[in-house]
C-alpha positions as a LaTeX table, in Angstrom:
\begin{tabular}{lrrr}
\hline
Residue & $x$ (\AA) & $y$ (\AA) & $z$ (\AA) \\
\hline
Unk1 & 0.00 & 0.00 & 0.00 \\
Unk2 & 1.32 & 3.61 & $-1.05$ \\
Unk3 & 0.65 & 6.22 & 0.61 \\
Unk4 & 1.01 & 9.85 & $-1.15$ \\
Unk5 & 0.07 & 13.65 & 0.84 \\
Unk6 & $-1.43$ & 15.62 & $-1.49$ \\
Unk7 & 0.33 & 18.38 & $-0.47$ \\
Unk8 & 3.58 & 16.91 & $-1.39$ \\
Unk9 & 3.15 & 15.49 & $-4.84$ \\
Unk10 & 3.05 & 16.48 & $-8.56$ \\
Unk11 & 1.35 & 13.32 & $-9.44$ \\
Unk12 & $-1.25$ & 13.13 & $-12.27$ \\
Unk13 & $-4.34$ & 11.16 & $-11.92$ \\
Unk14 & $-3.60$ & 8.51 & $-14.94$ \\
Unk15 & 0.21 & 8.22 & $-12.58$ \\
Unk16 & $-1.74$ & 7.08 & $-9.60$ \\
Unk17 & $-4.29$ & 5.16 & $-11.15$ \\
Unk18 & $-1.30$ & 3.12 & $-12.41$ \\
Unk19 & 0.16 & 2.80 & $-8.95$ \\
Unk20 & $-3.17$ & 1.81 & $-8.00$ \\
Unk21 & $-2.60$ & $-1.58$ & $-10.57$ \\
Unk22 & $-0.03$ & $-2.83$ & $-7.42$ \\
Unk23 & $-1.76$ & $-1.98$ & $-4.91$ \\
Unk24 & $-4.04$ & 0.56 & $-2.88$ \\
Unk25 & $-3.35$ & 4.31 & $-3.07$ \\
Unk26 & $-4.12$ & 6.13 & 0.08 \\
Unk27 & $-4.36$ & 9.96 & $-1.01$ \\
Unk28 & $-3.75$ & 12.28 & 2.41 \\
Unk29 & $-4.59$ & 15.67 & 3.20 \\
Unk30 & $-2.95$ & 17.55 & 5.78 \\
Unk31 & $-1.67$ & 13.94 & 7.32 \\
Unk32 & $-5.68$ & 12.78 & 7.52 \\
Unk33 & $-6.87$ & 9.83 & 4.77 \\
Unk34 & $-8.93$ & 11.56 & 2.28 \\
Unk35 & $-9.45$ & 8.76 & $-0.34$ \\
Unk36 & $-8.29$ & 5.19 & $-1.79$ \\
Unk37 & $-7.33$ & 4.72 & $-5.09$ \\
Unk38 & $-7.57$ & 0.68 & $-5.72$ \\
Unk39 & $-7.57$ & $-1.55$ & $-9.00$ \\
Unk40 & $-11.31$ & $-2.67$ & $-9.74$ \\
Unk41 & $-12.94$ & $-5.56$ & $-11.14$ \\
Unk42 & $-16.11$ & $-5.97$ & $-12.41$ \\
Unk43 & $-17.73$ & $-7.06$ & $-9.65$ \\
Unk44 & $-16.09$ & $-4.42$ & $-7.31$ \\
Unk45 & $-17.33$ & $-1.67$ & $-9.85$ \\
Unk46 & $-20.64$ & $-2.68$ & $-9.74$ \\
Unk47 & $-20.75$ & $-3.30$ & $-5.95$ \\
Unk48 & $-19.44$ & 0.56 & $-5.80$ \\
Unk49 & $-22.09$ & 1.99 & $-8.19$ \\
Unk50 & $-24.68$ & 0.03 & $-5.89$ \\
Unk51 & $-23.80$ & 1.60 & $-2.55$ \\
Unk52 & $-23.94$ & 4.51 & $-3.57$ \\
Unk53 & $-26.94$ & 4.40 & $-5.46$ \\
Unk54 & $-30.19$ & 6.12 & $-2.92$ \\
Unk55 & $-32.74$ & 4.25 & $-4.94$ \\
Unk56 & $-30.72$ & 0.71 & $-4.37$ \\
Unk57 & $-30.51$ & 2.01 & $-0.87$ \\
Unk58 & $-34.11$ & 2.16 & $-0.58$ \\
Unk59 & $-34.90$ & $-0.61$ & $-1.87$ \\
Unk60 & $-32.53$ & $-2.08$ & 0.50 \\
Unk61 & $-34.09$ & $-1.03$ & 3.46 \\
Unk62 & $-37.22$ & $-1.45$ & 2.49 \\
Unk63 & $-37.02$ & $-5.35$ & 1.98 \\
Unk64 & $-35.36$ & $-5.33$ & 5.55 \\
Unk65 & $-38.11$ & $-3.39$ & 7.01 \\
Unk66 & $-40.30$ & $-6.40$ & 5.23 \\
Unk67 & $-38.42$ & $-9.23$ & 6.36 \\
Unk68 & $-38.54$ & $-8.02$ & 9.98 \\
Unk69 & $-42.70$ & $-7.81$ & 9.91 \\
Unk70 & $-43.18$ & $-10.37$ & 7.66 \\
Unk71 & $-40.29$ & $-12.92$ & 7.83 \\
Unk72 & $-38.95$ & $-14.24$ & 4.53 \\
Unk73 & $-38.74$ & $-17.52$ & 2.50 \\
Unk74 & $-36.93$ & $-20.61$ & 2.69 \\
Unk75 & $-34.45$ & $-21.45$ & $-0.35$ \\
Unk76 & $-36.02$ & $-24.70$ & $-0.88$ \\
Unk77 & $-39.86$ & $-23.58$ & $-0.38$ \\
Unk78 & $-39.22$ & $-20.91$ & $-3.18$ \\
Unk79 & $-37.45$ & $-23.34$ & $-5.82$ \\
Unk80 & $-40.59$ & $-25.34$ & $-5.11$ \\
Unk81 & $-42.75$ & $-22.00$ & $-6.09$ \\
Unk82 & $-40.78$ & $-21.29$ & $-9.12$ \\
Unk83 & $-40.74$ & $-24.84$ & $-9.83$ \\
Unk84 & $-37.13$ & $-25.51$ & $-9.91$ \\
Unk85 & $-36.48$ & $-29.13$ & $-9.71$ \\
Unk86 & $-32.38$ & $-29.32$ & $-10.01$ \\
Unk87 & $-30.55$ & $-28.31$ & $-6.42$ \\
Unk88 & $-28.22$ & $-25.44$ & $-7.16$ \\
Unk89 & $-24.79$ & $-26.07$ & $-7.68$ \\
Unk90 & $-22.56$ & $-26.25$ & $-4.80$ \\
Unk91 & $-19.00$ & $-25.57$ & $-5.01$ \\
Unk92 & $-17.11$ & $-28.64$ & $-3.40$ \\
Unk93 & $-14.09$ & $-27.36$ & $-0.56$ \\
Unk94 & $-11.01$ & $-28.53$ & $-1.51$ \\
Unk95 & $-8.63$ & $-29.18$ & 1.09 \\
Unk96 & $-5.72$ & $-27.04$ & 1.45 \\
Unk97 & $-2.19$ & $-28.96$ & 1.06 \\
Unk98 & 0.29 & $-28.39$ & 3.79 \\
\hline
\end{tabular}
C-alpha cells in the first residue's frame, strides 16, 4: 500500500491510477486519509455503483423493514414456487495442502 500527501506530490491522476494496478493508493490531506485509489474488477465496480446508489438504498431497506414484519422464505420452499427441480450447484471445498 502507497501512501502519497497531497500536499507533497506532482502526481497526475492517470500516474496514480497506475500505482493503484499494485496496490491501494491512500491519497492524504494535511496527514488525515482523504481517499483510496484501488484496482477494480467488475464485480467491485458494480458493488461501488450500488452503494452509492439512494434508490438501491431504498430498496434495500425497504425489503429489511419487510423481512422483519413479515419474515422471509426458505431457499427450498421458493425453488418449489418457481418450480425448480435441479438443487443449485454447490462448489465442493477442496482441502488445502500443507
Amino acid at each position: 500500500m502507497k501512501v502519497i500527501s497531497l500536499e507533497d506530490t506532482d502526481l497526475t491522476l492517470p500516474q496514480v491510477a497506475e500505482m493503484a494496478k499494485r496496490g491501494p493508493v491512500i491519497l492524504t490531506q494535511k496527514g488525515k486519509p482523504m481517499a483510496s485509489v484501488k484496482r477494480l474488477s467488475r464485480s467491485d465496480w458494480e458493488g461501488c455503483a450500488l452503494a452509492d446508489n439512494p434508490q438501491f438504498q431504498a430498496l434495500v431497506e425497504k425489503s429489511r423493514r419487510s423481512f422483519e414484519r413479515e419474515g422471509g422464505i426458505r431457499l427450498r420452499d421458493l425453488r418449489k414456487e418457481l418450480r425448480l427441480t435441479a438443487e443449485p450447484h454447490r462448489r465442493s471445498r477442496k482441502k488445502k495442502r500443507r
